[in-house]
PDB file of N, CA, C and O in Angstrom, chain B, residues numbered from 101:
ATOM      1  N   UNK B 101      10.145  -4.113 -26.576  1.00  0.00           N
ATOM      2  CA  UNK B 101       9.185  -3.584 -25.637  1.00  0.00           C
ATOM      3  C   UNK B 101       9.292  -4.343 -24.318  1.00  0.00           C
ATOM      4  O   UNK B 101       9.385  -5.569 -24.369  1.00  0.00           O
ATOM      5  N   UNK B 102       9.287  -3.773 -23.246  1.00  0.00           N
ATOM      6  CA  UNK B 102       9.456  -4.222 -22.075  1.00  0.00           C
ATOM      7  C   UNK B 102       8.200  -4.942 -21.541  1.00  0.00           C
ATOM      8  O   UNK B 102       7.194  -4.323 -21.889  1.00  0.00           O
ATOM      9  N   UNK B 103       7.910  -6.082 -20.787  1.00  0.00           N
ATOM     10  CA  UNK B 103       7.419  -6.911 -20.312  1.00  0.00           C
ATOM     11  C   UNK B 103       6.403  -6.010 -19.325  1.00  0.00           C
ATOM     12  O   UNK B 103       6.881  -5.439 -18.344  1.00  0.00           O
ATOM     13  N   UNK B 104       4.852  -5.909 -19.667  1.00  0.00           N
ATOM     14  CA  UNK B 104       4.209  -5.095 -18.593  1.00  0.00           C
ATOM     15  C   UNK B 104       3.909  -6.000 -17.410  1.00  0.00           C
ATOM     16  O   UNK B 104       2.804  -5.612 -17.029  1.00  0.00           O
ATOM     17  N   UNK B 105       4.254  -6.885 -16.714  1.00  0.00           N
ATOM     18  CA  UNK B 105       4.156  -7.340 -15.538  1.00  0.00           C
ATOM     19  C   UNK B 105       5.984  -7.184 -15.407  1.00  0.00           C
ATOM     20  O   UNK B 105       6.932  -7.221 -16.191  1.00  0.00           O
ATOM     21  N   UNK B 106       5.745  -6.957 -13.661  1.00  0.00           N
ATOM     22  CA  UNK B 106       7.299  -6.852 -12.766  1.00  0.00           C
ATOM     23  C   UNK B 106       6.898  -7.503 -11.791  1.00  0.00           C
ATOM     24  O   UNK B 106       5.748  -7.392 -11.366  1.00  0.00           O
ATOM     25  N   UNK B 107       7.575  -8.102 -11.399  1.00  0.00           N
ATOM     26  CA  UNK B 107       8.351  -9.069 -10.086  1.00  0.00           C
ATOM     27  C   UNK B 107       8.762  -8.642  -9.252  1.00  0.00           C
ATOM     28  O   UNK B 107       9.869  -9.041  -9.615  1.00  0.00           O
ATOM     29  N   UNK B 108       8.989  -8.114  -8.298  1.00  0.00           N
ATOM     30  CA  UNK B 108      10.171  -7.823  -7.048  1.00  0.00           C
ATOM     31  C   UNK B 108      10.614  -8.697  -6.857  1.00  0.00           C
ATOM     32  O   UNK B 108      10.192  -9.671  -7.481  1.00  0.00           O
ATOM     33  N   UNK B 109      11.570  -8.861  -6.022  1.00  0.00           N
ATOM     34  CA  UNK B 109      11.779  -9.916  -5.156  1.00  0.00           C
ATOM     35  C   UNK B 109      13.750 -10.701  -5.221  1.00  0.00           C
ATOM     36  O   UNK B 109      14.545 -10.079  -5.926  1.00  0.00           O
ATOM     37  N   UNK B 110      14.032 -11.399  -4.807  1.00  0.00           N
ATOM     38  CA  UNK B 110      15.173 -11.922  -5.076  1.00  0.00           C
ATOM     39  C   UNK B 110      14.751 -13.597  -5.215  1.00  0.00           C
ATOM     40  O   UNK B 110      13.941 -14.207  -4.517  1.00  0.00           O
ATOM     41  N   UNK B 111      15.592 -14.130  -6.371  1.00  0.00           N
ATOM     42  CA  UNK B 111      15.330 -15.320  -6.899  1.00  0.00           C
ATOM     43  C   UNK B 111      15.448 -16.630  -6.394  1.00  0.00           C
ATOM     44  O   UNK B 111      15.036 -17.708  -6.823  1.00  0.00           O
ATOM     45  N   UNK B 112      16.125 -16.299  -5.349  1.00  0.00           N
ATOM     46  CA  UNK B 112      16.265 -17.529  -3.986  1.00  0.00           C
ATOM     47  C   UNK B 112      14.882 -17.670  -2.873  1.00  0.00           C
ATOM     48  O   UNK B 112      14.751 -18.502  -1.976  1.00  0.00           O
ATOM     49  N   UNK B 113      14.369 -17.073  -3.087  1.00  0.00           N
ATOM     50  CA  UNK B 113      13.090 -17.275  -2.455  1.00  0.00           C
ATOM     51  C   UNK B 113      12.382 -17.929  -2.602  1.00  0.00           C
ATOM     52  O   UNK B 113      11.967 -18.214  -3.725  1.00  0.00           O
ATOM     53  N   UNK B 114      11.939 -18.453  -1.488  1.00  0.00           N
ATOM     54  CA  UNK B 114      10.956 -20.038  -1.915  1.00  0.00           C
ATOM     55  C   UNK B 114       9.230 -18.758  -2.092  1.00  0.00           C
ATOM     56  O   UNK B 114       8.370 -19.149  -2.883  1.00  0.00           O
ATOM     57  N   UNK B 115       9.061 -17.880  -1.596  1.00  0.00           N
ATOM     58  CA  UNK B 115       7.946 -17.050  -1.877  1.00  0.00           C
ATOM     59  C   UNK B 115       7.621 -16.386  -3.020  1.00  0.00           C
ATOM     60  O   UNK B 115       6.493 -16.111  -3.429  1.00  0.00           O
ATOM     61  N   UNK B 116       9.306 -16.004  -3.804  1.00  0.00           N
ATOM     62  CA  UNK B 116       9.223 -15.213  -4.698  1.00  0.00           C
ATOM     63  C   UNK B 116       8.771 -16.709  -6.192  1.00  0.00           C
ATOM     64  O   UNK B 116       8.033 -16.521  -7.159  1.00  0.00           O
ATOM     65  N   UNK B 117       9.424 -17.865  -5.891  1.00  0.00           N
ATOM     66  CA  UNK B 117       9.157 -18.944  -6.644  1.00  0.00           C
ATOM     67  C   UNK B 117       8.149 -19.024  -7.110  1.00  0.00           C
ATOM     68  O   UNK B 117       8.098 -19.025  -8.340  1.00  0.00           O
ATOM     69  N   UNK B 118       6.868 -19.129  -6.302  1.00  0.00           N
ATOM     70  CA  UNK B 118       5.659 -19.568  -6.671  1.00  0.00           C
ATOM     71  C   UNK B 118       5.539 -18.017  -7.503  1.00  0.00           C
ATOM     72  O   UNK B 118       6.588 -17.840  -8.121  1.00  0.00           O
ATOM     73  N   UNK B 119       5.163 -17.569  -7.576  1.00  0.00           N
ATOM     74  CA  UNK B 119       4.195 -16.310  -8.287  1.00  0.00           C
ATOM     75  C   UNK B 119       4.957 -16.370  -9.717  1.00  0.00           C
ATOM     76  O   UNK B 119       4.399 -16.026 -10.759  1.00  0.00           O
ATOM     77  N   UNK B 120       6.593 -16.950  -9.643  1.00  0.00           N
ATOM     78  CA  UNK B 120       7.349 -16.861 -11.224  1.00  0.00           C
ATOM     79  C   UNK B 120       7.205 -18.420 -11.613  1.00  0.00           C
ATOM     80  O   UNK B 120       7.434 -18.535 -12.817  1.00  0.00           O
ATOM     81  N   UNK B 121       6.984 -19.337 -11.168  1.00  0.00           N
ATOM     82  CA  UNK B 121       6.106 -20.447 -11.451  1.00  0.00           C
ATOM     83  C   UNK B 121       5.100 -20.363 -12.356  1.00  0.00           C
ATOM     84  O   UNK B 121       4.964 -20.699 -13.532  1.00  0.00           O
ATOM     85  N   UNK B 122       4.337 -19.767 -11.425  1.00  0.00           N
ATOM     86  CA  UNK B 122       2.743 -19.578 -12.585  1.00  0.00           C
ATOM     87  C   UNK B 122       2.817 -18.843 -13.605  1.00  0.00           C
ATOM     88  O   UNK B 122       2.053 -19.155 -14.518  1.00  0.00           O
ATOM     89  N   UNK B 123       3.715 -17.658 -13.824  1.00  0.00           N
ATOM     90  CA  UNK B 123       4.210 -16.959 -14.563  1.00  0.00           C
ATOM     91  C   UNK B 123       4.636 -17.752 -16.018  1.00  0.00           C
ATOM     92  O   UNK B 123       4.126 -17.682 -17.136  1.00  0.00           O
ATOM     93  N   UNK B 124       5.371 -18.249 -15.693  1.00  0.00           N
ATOM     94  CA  UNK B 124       6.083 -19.342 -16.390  1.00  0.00           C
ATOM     95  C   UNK B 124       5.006 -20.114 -16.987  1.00  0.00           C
ATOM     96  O   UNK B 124       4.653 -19.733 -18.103  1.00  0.00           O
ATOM     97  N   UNK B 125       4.606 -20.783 -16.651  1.00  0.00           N
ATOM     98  CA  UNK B 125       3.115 -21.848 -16.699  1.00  0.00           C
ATOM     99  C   UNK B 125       2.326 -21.333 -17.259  1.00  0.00           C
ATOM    100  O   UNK B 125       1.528 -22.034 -17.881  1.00  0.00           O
ATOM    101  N   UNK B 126       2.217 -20.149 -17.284  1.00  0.00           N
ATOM    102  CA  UNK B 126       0.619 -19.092 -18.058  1.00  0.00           C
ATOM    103  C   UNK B 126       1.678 -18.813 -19.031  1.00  0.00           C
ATOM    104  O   UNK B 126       0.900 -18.298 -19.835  1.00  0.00           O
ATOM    105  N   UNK B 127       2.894 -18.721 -19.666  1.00  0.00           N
ATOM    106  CA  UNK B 127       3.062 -18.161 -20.312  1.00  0.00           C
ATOM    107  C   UNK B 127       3.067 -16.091 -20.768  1.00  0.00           C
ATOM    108  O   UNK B 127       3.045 -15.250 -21.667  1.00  0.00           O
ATOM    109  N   UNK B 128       3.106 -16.303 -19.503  1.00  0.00           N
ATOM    110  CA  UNK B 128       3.378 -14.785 -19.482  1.00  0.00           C
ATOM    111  C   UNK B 128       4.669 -14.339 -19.448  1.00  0.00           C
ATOM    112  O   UNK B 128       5.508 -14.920 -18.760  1.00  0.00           O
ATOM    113  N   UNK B 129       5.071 -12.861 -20.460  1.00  0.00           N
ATOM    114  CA  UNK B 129       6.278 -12.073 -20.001  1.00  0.00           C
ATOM    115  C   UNK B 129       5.845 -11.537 -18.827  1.00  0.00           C
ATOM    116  O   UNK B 129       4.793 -11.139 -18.327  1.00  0.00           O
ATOM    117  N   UNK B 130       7.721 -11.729 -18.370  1.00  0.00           N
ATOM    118  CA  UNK B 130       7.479 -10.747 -17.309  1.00  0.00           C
ATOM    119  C   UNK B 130       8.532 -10.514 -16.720  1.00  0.00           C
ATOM    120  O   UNK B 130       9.196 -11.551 -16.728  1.00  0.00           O
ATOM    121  N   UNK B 131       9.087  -9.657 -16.175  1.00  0.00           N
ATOM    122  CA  UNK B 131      10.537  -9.077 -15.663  1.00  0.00           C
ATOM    123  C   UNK B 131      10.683  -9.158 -14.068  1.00  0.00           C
ATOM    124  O   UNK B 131       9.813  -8.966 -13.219  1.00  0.00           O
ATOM    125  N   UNK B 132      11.963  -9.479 -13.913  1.00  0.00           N
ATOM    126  CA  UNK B 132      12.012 -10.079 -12.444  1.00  0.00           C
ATOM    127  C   UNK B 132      13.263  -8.940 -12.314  1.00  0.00           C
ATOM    128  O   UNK B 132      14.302  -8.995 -12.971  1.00  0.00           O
ATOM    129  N   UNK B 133      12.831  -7.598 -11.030  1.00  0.00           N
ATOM    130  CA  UNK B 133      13.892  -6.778 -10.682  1.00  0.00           C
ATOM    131  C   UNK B 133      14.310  -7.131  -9.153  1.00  0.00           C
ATOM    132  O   UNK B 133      13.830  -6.967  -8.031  1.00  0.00           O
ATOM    133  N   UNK B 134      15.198  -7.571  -9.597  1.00  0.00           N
ATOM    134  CA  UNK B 134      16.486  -8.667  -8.453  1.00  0.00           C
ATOM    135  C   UNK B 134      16.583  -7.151  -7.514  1.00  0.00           C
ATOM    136  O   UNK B 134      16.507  -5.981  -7.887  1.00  0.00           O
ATOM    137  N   UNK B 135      16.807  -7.825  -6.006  1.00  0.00           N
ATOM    138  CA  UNK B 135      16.649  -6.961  -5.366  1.00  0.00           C
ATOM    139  C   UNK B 135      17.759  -7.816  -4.055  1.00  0.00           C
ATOM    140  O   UNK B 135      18.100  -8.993  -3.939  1.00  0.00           O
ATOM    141  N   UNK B 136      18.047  -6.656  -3.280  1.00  0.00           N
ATOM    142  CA  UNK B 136      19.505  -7.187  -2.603  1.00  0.00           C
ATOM    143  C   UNK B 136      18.932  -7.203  -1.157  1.00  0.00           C
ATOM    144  O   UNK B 136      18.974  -6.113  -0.586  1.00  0.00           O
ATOM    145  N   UNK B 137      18.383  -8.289  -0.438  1.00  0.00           N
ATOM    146  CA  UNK B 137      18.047  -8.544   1.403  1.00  0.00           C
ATOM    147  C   UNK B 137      19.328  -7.482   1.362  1.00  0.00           C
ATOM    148  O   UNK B 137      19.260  -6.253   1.367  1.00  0.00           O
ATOM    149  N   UNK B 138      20.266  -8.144   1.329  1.00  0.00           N
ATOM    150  CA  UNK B 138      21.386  -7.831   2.331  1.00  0.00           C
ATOM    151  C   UNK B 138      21.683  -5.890   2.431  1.00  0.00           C
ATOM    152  O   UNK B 138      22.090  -5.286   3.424  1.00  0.00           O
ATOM    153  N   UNK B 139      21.340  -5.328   1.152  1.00  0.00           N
ATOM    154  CA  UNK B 139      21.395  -4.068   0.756  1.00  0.00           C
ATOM    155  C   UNK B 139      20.152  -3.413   1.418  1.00  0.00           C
ATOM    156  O   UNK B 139      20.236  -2.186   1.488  1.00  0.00           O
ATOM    157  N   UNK B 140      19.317  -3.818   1.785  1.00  0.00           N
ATOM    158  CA  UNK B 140      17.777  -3.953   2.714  1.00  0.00           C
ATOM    159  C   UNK B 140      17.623  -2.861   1.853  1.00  0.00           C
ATOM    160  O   UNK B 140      17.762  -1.733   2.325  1.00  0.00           O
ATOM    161  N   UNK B 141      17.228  -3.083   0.093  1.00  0.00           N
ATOM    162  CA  UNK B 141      16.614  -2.950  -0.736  1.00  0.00           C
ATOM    163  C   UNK B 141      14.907  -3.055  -0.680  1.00  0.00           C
ATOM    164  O   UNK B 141      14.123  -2.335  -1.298  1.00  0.00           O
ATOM    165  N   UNK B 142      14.621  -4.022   0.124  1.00  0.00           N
ATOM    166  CA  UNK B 142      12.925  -4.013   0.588  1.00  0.00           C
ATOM    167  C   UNK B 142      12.475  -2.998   1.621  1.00  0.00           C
ATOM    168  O   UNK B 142      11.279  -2.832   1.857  1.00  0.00           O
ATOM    169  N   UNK B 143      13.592  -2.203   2.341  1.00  0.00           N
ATOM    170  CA  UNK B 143      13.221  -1.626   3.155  1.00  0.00           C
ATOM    171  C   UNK B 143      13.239   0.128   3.083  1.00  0.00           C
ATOM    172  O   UNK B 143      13.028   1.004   3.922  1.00  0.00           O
ATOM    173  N   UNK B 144      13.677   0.133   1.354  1.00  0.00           N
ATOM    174  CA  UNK B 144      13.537   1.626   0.923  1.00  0.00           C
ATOM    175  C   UNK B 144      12.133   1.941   0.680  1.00  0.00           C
ATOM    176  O   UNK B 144      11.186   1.172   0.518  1.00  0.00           O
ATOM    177  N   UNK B 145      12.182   3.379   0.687  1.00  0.00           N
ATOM    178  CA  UNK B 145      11.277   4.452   0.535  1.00  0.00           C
ATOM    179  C   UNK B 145      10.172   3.576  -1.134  1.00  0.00           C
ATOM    180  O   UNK B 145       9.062   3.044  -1.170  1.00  0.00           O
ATOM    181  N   UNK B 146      10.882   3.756  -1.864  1.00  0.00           N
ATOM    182  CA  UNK B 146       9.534   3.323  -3.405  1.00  0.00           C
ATOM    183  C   UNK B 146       9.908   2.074  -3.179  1.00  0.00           C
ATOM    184  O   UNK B 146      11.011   2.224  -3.705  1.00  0.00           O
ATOM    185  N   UNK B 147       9.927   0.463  -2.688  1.00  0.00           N
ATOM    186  CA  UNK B 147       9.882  -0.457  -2.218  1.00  0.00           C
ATOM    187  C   UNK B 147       8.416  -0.253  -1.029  1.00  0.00           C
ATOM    188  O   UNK B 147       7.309  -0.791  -0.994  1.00  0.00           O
ATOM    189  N   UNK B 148       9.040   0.711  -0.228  1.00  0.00           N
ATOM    190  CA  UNK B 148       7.610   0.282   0.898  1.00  0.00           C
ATOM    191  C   UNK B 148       6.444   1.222   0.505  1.00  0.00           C
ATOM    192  O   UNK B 148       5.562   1.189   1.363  1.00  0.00           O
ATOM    193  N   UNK B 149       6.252   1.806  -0.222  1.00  0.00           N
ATOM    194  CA  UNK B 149       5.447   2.223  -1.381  1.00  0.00           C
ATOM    195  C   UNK B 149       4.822   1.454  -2.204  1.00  0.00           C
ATOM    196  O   UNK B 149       3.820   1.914  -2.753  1.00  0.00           O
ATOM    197  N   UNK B 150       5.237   0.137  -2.491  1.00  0.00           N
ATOM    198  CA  UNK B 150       4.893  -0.856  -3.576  1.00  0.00           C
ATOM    199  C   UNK B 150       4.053  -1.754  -2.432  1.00  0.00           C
ATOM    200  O   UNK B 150       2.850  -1.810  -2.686  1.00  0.00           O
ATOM    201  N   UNK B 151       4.436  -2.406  -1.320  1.00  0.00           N
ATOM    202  CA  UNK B 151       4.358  -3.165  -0.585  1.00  0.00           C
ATOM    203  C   UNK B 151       4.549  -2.430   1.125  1.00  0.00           C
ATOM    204  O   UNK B 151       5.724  -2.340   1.480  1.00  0.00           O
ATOM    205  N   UNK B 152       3.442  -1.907   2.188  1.00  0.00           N
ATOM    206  CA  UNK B 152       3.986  -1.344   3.325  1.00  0.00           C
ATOM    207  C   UNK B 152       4.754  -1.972   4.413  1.00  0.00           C
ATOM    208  O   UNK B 152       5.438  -1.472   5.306  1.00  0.00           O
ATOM    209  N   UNK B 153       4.399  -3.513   4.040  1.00  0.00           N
ATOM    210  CA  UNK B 153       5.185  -4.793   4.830  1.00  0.00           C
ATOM    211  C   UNK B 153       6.250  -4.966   4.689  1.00  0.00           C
ATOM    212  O   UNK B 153       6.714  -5.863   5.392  1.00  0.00           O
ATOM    213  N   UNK B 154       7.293  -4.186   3.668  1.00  0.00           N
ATOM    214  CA  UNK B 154       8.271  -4.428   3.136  1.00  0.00           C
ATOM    215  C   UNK B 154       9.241  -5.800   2.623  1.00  0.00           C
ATOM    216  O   UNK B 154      10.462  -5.764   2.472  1.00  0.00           O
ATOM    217  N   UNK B 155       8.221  -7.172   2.373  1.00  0.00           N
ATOM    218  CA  UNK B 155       8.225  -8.102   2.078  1.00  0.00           C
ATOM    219  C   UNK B 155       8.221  -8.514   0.277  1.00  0.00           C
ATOM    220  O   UNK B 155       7.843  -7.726  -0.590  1.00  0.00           O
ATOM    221  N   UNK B 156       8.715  -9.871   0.028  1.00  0.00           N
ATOM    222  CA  UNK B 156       8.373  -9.621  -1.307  1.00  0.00           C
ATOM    223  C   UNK B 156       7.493 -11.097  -1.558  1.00  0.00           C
ATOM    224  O   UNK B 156       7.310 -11.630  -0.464  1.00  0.00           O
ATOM    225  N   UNK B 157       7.066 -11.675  -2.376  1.00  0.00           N
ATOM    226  CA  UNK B 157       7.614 -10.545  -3.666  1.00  0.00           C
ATOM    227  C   UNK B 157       6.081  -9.518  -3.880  1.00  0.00           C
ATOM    228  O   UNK B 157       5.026  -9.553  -3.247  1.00  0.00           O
ATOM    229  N   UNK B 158       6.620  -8.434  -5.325  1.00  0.00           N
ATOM    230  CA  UNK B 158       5.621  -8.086  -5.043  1.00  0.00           C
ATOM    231  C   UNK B 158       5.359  -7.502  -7.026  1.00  0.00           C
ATOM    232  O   UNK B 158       6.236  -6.903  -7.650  1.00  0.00           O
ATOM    233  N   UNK B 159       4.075  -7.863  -7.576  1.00  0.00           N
ATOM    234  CA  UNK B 159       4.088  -7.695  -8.822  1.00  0.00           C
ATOM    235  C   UNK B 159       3.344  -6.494  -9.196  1.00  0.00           C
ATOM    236  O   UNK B 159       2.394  -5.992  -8.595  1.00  0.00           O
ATOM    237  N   UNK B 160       3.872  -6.128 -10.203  1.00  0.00           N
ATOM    238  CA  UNK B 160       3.146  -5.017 -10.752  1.00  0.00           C
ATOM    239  C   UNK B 160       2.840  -5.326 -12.135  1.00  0.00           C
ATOM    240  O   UNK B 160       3.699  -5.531 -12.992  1.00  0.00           O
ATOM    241  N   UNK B 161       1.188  -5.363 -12.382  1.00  0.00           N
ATOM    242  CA  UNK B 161       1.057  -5.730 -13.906  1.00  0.00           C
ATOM    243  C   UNK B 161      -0.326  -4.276 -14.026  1.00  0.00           C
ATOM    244  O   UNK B 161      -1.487  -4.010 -13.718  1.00  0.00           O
ATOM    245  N   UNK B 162       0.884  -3.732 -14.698  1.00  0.00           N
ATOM    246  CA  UNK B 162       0.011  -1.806 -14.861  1.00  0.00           C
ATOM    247  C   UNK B 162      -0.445  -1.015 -13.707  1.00  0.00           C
ATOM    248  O   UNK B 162       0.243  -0.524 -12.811  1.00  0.00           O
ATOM    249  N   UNK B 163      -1.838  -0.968 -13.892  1.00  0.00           N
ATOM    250  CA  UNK B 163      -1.969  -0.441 -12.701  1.00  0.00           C
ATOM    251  C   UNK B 163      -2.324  -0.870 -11.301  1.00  0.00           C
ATOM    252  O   UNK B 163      -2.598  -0.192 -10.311  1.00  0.00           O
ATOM    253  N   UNK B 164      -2.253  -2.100 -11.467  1.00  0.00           N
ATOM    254  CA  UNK B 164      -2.558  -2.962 -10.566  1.00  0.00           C
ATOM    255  C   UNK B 164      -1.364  -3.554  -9.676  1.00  0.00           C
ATOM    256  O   UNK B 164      -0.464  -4.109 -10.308  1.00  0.00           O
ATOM    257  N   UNK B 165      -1.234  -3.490  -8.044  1.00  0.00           N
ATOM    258  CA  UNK B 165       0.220  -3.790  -7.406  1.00  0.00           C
ATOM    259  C   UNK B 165      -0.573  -4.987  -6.702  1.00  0.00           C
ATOM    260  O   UNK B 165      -1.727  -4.990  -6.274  1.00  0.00           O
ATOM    261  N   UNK B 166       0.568  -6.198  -6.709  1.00  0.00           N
ATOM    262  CA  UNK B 166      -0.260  -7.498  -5.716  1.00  0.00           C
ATOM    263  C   UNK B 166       1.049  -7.697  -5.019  1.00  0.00           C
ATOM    264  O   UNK B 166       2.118  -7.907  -5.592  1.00  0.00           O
ATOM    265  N   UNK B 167       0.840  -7.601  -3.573  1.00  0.00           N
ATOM    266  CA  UNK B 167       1.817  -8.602  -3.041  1.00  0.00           C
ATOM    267  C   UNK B 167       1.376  -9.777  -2.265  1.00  0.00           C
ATOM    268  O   UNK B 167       0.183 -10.067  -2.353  1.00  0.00           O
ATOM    269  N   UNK B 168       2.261 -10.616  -1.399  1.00  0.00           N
ATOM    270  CA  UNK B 168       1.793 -11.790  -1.410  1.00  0.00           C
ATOM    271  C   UNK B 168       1.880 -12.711  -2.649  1.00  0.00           C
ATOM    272  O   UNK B 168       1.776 -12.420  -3.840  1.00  0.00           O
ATOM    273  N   UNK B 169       2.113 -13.980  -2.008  1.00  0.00           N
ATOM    274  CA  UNK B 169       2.772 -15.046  -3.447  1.00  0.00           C
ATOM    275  C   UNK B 169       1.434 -15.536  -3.479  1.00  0.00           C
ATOM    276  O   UNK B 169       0.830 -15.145  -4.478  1.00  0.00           O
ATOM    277  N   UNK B 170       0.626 -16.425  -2.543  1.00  0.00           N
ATOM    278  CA  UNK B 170      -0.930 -16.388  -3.063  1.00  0.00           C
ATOM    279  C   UNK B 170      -1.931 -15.579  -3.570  1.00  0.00           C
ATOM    280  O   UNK B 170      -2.829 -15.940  -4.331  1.00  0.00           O
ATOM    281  N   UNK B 171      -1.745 -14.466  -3.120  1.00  0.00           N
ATOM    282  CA  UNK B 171      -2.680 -13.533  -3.926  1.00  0.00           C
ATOM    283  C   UNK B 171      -2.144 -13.579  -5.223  1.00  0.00           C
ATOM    284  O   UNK B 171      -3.029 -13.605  -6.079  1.00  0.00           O
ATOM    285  N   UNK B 172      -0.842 -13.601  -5.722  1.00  0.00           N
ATOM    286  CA  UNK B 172      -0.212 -12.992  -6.952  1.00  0.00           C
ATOM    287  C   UNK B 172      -0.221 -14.152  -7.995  1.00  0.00           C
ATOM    288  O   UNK B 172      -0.180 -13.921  -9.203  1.00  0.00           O
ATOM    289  N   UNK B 173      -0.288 -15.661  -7.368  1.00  0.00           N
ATOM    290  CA  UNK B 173      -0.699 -17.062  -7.547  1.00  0.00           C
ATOM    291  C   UNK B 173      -2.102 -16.748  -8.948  1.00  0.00           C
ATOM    292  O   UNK B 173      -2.324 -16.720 -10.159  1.00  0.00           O
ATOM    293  N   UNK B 174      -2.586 -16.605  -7.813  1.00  0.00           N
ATOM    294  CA  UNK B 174      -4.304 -16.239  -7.755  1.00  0.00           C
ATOM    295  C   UNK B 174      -4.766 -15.287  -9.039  1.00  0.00           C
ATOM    296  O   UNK B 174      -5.521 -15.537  -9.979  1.00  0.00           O
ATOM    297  N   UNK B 175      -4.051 -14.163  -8.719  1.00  0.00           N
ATOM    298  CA  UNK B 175      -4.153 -13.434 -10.127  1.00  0.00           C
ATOM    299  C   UNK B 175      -3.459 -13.722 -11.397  1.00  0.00           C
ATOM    300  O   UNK B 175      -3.718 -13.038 -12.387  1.00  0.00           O
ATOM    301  N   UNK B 176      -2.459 -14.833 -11.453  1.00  0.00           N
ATOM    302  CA  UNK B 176      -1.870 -14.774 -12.908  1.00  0.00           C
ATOM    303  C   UNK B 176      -2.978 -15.764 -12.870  1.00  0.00           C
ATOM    304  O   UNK B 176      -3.291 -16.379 -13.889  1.00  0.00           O
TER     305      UNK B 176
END
């Protein structure tokens, strides 16, 4: 069964870090969908749908979308 929290983001990010930090730390699953700057993957159509800033990272746990690494901090 697949992990109901998702990640955006790419793994070199010092922004995307913190939110898979706490992740980690709470012991939560959760799936991290690697995403390509260079492919300006943040700057597609269901990307700026998730997030309108087209920034990451950005989590989805059901029906609930957080972006921002403090807000997303905050909620795990």
């Amino acid at each position: 069964m697949a992990p109901a929290v998702k990640v955006y983001g790419w793994a070199v990010s010092p922004f995307v870090a913190r939110p898979l930090l706490c992740l980690e730390e709470a012991g939560v699953e959760y799936e991290l969908v690697s995403m390509s700057r260079a492919a300006g993957d943040h700057r597609q159509p269901d990307f700026l749908a998730r997030n309108p800033f087209g920034q990451v990272p950005v989590l989805e746990d059901g029906d609930l979308t957080l972006f921002e690494s403090r807000a997303i901090a905050r909620h795990v």
